[in-house]
C-alpha positions in Angstrom: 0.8 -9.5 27.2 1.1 -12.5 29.3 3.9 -11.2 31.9 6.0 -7.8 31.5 4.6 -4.5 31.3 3.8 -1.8 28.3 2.9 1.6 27.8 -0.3 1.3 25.6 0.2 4.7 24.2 -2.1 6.7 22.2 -4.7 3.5 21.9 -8.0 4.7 21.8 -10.7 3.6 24.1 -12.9 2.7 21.2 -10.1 0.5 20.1 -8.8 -1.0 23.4 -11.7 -0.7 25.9 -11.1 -0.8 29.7 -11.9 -4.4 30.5 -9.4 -5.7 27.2 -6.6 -3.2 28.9 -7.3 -5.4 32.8 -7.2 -8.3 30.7 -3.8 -7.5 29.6 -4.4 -6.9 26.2 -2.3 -4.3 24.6 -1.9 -2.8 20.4 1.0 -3.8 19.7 1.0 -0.9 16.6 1.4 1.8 18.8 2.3 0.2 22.8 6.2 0.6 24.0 7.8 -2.2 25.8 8.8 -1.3 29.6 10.4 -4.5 30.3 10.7 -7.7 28.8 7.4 -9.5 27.8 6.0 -12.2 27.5 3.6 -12.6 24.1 1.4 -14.8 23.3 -0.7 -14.2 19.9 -3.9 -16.0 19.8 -5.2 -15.9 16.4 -5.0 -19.1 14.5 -1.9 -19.8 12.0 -2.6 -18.6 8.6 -1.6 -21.6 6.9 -1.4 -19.1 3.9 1.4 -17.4 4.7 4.5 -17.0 3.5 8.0 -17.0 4.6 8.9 -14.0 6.5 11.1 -11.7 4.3 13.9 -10.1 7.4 13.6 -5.9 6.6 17.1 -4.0 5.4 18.4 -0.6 4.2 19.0 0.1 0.9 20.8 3.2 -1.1 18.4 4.4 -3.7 18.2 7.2 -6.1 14.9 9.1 -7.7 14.7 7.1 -11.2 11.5 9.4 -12.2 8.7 11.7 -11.0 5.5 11.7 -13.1 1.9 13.6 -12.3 -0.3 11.2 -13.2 -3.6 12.9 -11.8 -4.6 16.2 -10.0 -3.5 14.6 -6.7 -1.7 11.3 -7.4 1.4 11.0 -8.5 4.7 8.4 -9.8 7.4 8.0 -8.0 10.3 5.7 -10.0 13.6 4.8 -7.9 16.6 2.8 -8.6 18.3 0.6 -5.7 21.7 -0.4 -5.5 21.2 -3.7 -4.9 18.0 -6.1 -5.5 15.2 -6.0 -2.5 12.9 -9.2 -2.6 9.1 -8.5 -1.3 5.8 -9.7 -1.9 3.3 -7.9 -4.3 0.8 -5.5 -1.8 4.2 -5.0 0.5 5.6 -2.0 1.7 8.3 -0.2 2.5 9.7 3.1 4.2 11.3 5.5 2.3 13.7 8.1 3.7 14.3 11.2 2.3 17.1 13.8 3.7 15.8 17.2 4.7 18.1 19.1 5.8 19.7 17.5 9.0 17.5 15.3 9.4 15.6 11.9 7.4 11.8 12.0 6.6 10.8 8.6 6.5 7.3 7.4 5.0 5.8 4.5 4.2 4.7 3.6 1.1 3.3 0.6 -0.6 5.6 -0.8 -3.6 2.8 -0.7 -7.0 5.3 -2.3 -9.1 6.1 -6.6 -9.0 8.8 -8.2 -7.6 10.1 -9.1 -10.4 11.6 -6.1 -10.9 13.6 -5.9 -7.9 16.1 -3.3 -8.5 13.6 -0.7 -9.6 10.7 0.2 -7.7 7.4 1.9 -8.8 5.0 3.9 -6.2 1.9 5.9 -6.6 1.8 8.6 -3.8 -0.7 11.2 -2.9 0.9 14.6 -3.1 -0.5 16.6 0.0 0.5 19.6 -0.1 2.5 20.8 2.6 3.6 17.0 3.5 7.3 16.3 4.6 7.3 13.8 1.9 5.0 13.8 -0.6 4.2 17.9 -0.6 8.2 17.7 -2.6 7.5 15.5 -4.9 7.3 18.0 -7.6 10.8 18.9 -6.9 12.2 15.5 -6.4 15.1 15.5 -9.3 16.3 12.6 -11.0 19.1 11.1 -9.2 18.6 12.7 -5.5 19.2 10.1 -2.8 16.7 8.2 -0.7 16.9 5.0 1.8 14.8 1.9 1.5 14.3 0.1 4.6 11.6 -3.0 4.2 10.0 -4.9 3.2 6.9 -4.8 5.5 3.4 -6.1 5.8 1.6 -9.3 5.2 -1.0 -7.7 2.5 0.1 -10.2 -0.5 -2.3 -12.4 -2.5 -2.8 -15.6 -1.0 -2.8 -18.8 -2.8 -5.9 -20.0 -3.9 -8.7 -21.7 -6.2 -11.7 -19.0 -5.6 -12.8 -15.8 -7.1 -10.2 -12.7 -6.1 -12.2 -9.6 -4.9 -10.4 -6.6 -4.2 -11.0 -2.5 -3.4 -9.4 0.7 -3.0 -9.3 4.6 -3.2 -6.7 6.9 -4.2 -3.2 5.7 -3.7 -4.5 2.9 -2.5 -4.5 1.1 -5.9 -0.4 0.9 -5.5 -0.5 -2.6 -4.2 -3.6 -3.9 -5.8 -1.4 -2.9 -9.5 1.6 -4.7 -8.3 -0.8 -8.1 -6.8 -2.1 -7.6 -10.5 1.1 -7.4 -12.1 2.5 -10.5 -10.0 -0.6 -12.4 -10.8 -0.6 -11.9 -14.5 3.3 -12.6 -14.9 2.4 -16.3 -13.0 -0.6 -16.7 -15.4 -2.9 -17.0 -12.4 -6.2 -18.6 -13.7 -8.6 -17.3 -11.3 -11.2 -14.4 -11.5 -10.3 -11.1 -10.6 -12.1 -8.0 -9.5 -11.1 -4.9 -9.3 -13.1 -1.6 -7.5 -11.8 1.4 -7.9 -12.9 4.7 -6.4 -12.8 8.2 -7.2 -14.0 11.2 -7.0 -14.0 12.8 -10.7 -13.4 11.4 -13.6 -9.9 13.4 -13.8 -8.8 11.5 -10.7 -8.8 8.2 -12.1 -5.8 6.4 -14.0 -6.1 4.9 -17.5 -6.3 1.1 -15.9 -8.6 0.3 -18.5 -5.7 -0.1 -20.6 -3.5 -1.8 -18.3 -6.5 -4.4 -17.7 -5.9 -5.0 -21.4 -2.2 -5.5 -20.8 -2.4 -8.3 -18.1 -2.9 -12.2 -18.9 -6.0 -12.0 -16.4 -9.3 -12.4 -16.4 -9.9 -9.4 -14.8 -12.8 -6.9 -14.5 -12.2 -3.0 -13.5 -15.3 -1.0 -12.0 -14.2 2.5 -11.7 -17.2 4.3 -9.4 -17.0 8.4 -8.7 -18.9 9.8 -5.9 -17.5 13.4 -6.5 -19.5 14.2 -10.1 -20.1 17.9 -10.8 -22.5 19.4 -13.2 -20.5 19.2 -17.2 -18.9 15.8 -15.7 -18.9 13.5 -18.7 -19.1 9.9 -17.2 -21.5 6.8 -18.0 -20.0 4.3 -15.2 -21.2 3.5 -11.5 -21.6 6.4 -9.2 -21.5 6.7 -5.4 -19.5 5.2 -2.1 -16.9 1.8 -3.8 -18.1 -0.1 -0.9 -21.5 0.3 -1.7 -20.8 -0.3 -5.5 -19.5 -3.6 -4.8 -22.8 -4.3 -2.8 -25.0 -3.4 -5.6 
């Protein structure tokens, strides 16, 4: 922050030491403005990029709610209108409870190519404003859409495409996936997933089949009890992709 002033909020320490906060750095993720500012970002151009896609509100209705897992679950909407967005986007999803709107955000694990329909794999939490009513979202209830957000989209490219998650994570790495198949991208694809049990994880081995990539999918658990039937990689994902 170049000239103007900010309240830094709940920035940790760890994350914005003392000498970065003199400096005149700030998080923009969680600090407030105070006044006008001045900005100036200092990380190079990613040459990468594209276009920025302007966020807006959309009506939506619940399309479908499936259990797919002990934990994870589908949720299916319908929008009134079309919402363009990259695949690995996000947006926030606002739910009326009661008086008031819970909004979350969630990532979009269905392509853009199907813009009027939108696909999303949440964790249920029991409990959660959101997600703890899944089970008792009905077909048709109303939501709001506002996005699209984030800059987590496949960039164009010639090398080898590595990517990772856990849980729900796997939402955007199934619509990059999607996206990429439907273009017929010709490059190499990786895919680590993990789990804890084998009940946790989703049937991908048959989507893998379903997608014009060359594509490999390592599933690794690191929660295996005794009577656990599984053959793959076991442990940490991060440390499966090292070995």
């Amino acid at each position: 922050v170049e000239d103007g002033e900010v309240d830094l909020g709940q920035a940790s320490a760890y994350s914005l030491p003392d000498n970065e906060r003199d400096a005149g750095w700030a998080l923009l993720c969680c600090a407030r403005p105070l006044t006008d500012l001045l900005i100036r970002d200092h990380r190079p151009p990613d040459t990468r990029a594209l276009p920025v896609l302007s966020p807006r509100e959309i009506a939506a209705e619940v399309a479908e709610v499936t259990q797919l897992t002990p934990e994870l679950w589908k949720l299916a909407i319908s929008l009134a209108e079309p919402l363009e967005f990259y695949a690995g986007q996000f947006v926030e999803l606002g739910l009326p409870r009661g008086a008031r709107t819970v909004w979350r955000s969630y990532s979009m694990a269905s392509p853009p190519s199907d813009n009027t329909r939108l696909e999303f794999i949440i964790k249920r939490i029991e409990g959660g404003a959101f997600s703890g009513g899944l089970d008792a979202l009905a077909s048709g209830a109303s939501l709001t859409v506002r996005g699209p957000f984030g800059v987590s989209y496949l960039r164009a490219g010639t090398r080898p495409v590595l990517l990772c998650a856990i849980g729900s994570g796997l939402a955007p790495i199934l619509a990059m996936l999607a996206d990429a198949s439907a273009r017929r991208d010709p490059r190499r694809f990786t895919f680590y997933y993990g789990a804890r049990r084998p009940q946790d994880l989703l049937d991908l081995e048959s989507l893998a089949g379903e997608l014009d990539l060359d594509l490999t999918y390592v599933p690794t658990l690191d929660g295996l009890e005794p009577g656990d039937d599984w053959q793959g990689a076991v442990g940490n994902v991060t440390r499966a992709i090292q070995g």
